[in-house]
N, C-alpha and C positions, 0 to 999 in steps of 0.2 A: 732144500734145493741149493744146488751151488752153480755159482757159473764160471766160467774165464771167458773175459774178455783179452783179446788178442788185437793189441793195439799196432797200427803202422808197420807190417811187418809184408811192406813192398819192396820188390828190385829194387828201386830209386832208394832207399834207406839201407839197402845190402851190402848191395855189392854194384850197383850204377853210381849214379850222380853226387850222391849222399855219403854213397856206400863206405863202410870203415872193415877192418879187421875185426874189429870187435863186434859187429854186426854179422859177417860171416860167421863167426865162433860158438855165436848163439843158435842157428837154426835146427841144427839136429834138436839141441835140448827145447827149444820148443815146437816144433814137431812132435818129440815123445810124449811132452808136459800134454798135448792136445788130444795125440795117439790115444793115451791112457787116463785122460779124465773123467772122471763121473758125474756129471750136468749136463750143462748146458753152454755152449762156446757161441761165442759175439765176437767180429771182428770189427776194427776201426779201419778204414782207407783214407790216408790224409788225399782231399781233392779240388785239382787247383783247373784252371784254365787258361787258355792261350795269354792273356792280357795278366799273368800272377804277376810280373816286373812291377807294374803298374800298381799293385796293389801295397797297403802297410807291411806288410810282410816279404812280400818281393824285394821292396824298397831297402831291408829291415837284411835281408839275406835275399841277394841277388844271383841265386841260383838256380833255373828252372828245375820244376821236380813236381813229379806227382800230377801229369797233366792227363786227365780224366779220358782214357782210352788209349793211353799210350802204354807203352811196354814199363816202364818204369812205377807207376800207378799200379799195376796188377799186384795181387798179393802174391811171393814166392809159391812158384809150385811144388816147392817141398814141403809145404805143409799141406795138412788134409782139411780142406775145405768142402764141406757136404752143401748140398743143396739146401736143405733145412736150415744152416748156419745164416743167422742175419748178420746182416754185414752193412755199417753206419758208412756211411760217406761222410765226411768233416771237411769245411772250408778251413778251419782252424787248429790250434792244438786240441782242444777240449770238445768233448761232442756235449752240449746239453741236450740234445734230441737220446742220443745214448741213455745219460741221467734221469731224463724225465721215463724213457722205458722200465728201466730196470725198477724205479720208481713204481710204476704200475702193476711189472711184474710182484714184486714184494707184495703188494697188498693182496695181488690176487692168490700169489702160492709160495708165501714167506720163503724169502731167502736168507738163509744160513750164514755163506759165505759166500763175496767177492774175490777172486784172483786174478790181478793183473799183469799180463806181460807184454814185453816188447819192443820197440822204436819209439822214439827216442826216450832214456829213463829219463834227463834229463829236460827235455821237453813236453812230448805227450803222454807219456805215460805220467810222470809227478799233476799234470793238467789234467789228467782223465780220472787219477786216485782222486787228488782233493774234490775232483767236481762230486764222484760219486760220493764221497764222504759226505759232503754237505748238502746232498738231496737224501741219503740214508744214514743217518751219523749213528745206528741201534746196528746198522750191518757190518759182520766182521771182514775187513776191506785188506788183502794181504797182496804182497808184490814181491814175486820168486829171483834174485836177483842174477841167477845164474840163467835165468830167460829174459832177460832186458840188456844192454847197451846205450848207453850215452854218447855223445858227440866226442867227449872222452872219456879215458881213464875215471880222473878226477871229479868231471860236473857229475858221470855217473854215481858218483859215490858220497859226493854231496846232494844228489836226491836221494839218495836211499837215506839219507841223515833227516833230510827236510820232511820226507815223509814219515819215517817215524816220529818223531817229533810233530807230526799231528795225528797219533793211535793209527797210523794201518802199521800191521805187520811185517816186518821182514821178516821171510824164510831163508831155509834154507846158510 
């Protein structure tokens, strides 16, 4: 079995609040990456509330985003979101609710391979590989970097370095 998980890949991280060029440039490519995969597709929605200012993170990066029912929070409607498709809420970068799933899933119907895309590479995507890494370190854990975006150029590309450098794969 394979899956992709499709990590933070809301307005607010697009093209709103967040939103970079390098974020817009991505979506078609994963739309298609989703369009045409063969498994099983998990989304992340990074999810904050009225009082985020107030929290470490707000404090940390003082810009509201991702407030749970707003327009910004919805995952782009260019990609294909099925109803079937579970979809992780996250207070944070890293889902271990996600981890401990896929977790369970493996045991029940061995999974093959991991594919991670999305928002931010940089942030939660590099937070969301290692997590799965180290709740399944025997699963082969890969991250397409023509469907992720970083905060930039650069920190993207120093995750792609950070995460090899601990066995997931770069494609592509």
């Amino acid at each position: 079995m394979k899956v992709l998980v499709v990590v933070d890949m809301q307005n607010d991280f697009i093209d709103q609040a967040l939103g970079t060029k390098e974020a817009v440039a991505i979506v078609d490519d994963v739309s298609e990456k989703i369009r045409t995969f063969d498994g099983k597709v998990i989304y992340t929605r990074d999810t904050h509330h009225p009082d985020y200012l107030t929290t470490q993170e707000g404090m940390n990066l003082p810009v509201t985003h991702c407030i749970e029912g707003s327009e910004g929070w919805k995952i782009s409607s260019a990609l294909p979101v099925n109803a079937s498709d579970m979809i992780f809420d996250k207070p944070t970068f890293g889902s271990k609710e996600l981890a401990v799933y896929l977790e369970k899933l493996d045991k029940e119907e061995k999974i093959d391979e991991i594919e991670v895309i999305g928002l931010c590479t940089d942030i939660c995507v590099i937070s969301n590989a290692l997590l799965i890494k180290a709740f399944l370190p025997e699963v082969r854990i890969s991250v397409d970097p023509k469907c992720c975006a970083g905060v930039t150029p650069e920190s993207h590309e120093n995750a792609l370095s950070a995460m090899k450098m601990c066995q997931i794969n770069i494609t592509g």
